[in-house]
ROSE-235006 format. One record per atom (N, C-alpha, C, O): x, y, z; residue in one letter. Coordinates in pm, whole numbers, plus 50000, padded with zeros to 5 digits. Layout:
BEGIN
XYZa...
END
This chain:
BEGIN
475622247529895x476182235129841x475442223329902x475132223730021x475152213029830x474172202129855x475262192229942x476372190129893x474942187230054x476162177630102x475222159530050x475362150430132x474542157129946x474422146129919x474452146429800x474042156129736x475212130229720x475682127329615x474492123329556x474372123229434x473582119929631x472342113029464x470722122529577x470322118729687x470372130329523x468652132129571x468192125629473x468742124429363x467142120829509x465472111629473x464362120829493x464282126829600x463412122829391x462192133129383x461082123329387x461132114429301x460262123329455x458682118029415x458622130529287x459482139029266x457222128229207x457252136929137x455692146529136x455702158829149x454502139029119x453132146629141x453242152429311x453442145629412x453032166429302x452692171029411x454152177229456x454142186429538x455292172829409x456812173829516x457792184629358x458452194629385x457672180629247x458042186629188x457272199029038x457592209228977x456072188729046x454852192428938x453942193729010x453732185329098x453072205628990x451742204229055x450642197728888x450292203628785x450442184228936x449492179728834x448082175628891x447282170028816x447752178429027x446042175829036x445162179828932x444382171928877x445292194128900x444182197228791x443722186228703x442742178828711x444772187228608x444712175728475x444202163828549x443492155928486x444452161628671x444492144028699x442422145228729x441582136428717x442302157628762x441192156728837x439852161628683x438672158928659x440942169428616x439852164628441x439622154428363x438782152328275x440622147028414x440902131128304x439762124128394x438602123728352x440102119128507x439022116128620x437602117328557x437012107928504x437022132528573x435772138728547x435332133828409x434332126828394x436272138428289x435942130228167x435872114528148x435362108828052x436482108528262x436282090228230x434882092228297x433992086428233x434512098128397x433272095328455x431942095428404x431102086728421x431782110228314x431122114828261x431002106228123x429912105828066x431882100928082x431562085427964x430322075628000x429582070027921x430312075128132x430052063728223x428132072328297x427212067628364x428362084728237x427292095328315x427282089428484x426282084228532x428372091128550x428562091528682x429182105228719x430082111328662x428532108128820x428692121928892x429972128328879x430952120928877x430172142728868x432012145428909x432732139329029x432382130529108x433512144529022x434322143729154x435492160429184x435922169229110x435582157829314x436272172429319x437662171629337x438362162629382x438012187129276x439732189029318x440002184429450x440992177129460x439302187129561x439912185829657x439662168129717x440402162629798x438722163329667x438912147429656x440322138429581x440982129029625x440422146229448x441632139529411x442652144429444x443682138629410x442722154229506x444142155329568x444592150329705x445672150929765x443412145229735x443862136429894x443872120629817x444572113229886x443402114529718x443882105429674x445062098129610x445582087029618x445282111329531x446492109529455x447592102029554x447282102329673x448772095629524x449652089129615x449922073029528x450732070029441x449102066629580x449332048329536x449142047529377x448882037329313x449282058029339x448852058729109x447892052529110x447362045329194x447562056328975x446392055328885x444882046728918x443762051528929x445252034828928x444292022728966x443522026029103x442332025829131x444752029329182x444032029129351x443342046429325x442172047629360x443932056829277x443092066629279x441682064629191x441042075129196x441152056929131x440272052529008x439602042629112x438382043529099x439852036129182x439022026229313x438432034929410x437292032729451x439322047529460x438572057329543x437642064329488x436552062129542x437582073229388x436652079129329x435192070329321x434082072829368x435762057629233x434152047129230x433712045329350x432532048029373x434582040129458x433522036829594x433122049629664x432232048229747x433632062629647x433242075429657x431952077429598x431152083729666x431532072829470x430562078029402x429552065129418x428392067929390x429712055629447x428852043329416x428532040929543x427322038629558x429112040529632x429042035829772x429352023929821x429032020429935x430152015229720x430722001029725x432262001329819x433182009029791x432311992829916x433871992529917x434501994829828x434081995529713x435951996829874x437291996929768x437441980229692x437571977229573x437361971929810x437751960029738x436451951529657x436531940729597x435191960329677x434371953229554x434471960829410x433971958829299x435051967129447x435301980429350x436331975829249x436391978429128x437191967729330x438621963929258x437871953229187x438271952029071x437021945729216x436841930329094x435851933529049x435051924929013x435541949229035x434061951828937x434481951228798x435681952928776x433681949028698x433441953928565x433691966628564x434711970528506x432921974928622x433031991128598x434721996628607x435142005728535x435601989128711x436601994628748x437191990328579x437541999728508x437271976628527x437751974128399x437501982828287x438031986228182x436471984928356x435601993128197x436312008028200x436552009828080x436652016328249x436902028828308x438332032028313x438822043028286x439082019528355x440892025128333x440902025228190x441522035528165x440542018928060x440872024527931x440592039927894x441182048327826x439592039727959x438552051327893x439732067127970x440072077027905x440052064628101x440862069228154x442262073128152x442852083128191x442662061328091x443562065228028x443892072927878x444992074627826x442942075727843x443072082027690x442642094627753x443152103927691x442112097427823x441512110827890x442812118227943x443122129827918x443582107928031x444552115328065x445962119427983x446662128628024x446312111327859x446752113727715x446502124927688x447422132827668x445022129327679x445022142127623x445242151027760x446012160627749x444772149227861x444902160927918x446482164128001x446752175428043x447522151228014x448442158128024x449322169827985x449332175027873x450022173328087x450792189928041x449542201028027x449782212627993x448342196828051x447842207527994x447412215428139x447912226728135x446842213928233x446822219928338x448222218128466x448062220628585x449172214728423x449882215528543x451072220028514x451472221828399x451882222828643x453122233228613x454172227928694x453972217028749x455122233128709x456402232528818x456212240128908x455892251828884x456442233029092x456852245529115x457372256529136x457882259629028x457552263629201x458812272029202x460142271229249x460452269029367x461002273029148x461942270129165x462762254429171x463732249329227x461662250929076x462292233629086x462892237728920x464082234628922x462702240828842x464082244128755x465102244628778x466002237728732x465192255828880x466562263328878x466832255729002x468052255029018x466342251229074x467312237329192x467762230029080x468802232129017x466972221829059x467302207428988x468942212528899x470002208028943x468932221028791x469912229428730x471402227628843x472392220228839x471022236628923x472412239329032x472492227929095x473682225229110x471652218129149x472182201529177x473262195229084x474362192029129x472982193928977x473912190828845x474842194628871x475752188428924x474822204328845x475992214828859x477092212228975x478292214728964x476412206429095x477062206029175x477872186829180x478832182629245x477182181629107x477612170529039x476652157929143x477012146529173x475252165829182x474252153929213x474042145729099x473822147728979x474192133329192x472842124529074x471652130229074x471662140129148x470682128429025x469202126429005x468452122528951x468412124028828x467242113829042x466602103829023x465632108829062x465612114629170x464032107428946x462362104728985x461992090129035x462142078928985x461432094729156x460912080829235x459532077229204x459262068529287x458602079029137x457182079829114x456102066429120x456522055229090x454692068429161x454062059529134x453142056629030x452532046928984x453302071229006x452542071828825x453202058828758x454182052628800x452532056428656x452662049228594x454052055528403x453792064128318x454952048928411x456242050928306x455142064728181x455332076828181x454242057928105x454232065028049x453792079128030x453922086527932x453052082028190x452402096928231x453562099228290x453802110828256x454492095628359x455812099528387x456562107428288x457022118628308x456682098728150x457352104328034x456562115828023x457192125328067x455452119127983x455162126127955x455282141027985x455712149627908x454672143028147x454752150528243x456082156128226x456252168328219x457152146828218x459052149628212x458612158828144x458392170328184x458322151927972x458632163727879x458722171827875x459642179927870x456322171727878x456142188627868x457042197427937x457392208327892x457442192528049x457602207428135x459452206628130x460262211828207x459672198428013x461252200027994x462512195928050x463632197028002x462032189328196x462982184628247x463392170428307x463802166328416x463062164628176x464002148028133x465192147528134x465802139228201x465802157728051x466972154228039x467962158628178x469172157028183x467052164928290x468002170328407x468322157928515x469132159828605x467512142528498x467512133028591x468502118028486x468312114728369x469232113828562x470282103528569x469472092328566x469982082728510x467882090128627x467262079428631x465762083428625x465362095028623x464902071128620x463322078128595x462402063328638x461802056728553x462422060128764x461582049728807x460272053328840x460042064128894x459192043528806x457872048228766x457302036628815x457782025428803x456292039528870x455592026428955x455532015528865x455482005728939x455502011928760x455582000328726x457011999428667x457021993728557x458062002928706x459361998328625x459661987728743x460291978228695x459421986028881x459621972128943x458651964328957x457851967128867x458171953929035x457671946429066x456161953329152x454941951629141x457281963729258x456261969129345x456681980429331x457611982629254x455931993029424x456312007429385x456342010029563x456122000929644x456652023229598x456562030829701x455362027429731x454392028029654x455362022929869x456282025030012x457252010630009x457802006530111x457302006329924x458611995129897x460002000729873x460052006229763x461012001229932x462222007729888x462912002029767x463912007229717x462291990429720x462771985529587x463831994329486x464991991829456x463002004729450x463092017929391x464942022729427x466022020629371x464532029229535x465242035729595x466872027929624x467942033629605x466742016129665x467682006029648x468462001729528x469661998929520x467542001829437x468252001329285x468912014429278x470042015829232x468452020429307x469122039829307x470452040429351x471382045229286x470512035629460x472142030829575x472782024829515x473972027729503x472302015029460x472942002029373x473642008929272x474802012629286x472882010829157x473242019529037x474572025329073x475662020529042x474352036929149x475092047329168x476412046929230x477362054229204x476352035429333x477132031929396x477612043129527x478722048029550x475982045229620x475702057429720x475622051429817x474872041829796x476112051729953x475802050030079x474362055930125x474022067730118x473792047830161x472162054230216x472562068330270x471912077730225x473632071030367x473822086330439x474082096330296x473762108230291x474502091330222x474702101330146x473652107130057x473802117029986x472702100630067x471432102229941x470642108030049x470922108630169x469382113229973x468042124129976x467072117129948x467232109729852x465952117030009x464282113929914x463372127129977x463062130430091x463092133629818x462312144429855x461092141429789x460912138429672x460022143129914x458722137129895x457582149229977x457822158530054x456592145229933x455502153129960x454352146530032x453262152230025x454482134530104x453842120730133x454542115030219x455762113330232x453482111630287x453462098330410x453852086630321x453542077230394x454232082430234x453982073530134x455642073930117x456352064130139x456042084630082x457282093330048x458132085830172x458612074630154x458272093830313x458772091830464x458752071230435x459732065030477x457882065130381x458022055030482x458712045130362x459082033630383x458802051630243x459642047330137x461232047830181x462002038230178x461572063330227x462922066230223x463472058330379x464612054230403x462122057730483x462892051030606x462902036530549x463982031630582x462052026230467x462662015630447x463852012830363x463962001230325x464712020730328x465692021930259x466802031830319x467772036930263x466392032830441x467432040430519x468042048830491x469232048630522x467452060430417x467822073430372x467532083230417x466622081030497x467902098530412x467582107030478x466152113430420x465882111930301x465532118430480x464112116930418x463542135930429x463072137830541x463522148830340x463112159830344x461622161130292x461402151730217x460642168530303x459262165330298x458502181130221x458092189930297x458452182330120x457962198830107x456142198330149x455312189330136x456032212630205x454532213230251x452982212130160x451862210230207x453302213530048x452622217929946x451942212229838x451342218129749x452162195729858x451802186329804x450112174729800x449002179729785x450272164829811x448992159629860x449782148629890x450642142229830x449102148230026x449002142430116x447802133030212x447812130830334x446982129330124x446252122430203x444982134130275x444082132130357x445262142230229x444612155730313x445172156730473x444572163630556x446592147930511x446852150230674x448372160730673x449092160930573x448562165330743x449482177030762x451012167330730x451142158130809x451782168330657x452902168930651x454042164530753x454822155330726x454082170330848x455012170231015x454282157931058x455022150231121x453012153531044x452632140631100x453642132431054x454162126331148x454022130330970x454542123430910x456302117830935x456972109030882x456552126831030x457702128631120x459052125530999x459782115731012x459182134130903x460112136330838x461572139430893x461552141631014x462592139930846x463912147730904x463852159330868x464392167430944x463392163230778x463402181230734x461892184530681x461312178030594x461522192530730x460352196730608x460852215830563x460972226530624x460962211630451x461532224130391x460182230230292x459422223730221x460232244830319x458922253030257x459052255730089x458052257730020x460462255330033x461022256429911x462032246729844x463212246229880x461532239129746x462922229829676x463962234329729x464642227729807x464302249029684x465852255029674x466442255329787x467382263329789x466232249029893x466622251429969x467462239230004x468232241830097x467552229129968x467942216929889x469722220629884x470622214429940x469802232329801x470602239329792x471702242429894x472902243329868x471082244030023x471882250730151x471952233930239x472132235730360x471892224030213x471662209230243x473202213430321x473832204930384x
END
C-alpha cells in the first residue's frame, strides 16, 4: 500500500525508456545539415533540460563552439524545425516502458493516488509518448516543460501539483531519474525516490543524495 496521496513521475528515462528515438531524430536533423552523428551514449547523458539544451550540446559537441555561441547561432535556428519533424516521426517508434510501470501506475489508482507527469519535454512529445504507449488516461495531470513559465529544477510544477490537489508536501512523491529530478522535489519540499536506470548526466544516481533509490517502480507499491 502506497502511504502518499499524489506521486509525480519525471517521464524520459523514469517511466519510458525514449533515448533511442531521441538519439534518431537527433542523427536525422544532423545529417540534413551533413554534420557528423552523434552517439547513444552522448544523448543519453544529455537528455534532462529538453529539447533546445539537448540540441546546444550535440552542436558544440560536433562544432567545437561553446554552448552559449551555439545558443545565438543560425545553425541552432535552422535545426530545431528540422528536428522537430524528425522527432514527429520517430516518436513511439523506438521506445518502451519500463517494467512494470503499467501495472504500478494501475494499482496506484487503485489505491486512490493522484498522478501527475512532471516533464521537461516539451507538451507536445509529451502527448505523444503518453499515447503511444497508452498511458494518458492513468495520470490526473500532465505538466510539460513549457506548460509554466520555467520547468525543473524550478518547483513551479510541482507546487501547482500541491495546489491543485490540495496535498501537504509530506504527503506527495517525486519519482525521478535525475539530479535535475532531487533538486526539483527538494525545492518544493517533497519526498524525493530516484530509480537507477535512467539518464543522468552520465553520474551515478546516489550522488545525488536522494531519500530512496529504488531498483523497480513497483516497489512504489510497498511505500
Amino acid at each position: 500500500m502506497s502511504g502518499f496521496d499524489l506521486v509525480m513521475f519525471d517521464l524520459d528515462g523514469t517511466l519510458v525508456e525514449t533515448a533511442p528515438e531521441i538519439m534518431d531524430a537527433v542523427n536525422d536533423a544532423l545529417q540534413r545539415f551533413s554534420l557528423p552523428e552523434v552517439t547513444q551514449k552522448q544523448v543519453d547523458d544529455w537528455i534532462g533540460h529538453g529539447t533546445l539544451e539537448l540540441l546546444v550540446k550535440a552542436l558544440a559537441q560536433i562544432t567545437g563552439f561553446a554552448p552559449e555561441t551555439v545558443r545565438a547561432s543560425a545553425l541552432l535556428n535552422q535545426i530545431v524545425p528540422v528536428y522537430n519533424m524528425a522527432y514527429n516521426a520517430r516518436c513511439g517508434t523506438r521506445s518502451h516502458l519500463y517494467p512494470q510501470v503499467r501495472e504500478t501506475l494501475v494499482a496506484l489508482r487503485e489505491q486512490r493516488a493522484r498522478l501527475v507527469v512532471v516533464t521537461n519535454k516539451e507538451s507536445r512529445y509529451t502527448q505523444v509518448v503518453l499515447d503511444v504507449h497508452q498511458i494518458t488516461s492513468l495520470f490526473d495531470m500532465v505538466i510539460s516543460g513549457d506548460t509554466f513559465a520555467t520547468k525543473k529544477p524550478s518547483p513551479v510544477g510541482v507546487n501547482s501539483c500541491l495546489e491543485r490537489f490540495s496535498v501537504a508536501p509530506e504527503r506527495a512523491l517525486f519519482v525521478g531519474d535525475s539530479s535535475i529530478d532531487v533538486a526539483t522535489a527538494r525545492a518544493a519540499g517533497v519526498p524525493v525516490w530516484m530509480l537507477p536506470y535512467g539518464y543522468n548526466m552520465g553520474e551515478p544516481i546516489a550522488a545525488c543524495a536522494p531519500d530512496r533509490v529504488i531498483q523497480d517502480i513497483s516497489l512504489l507499491l510497498n511505500a
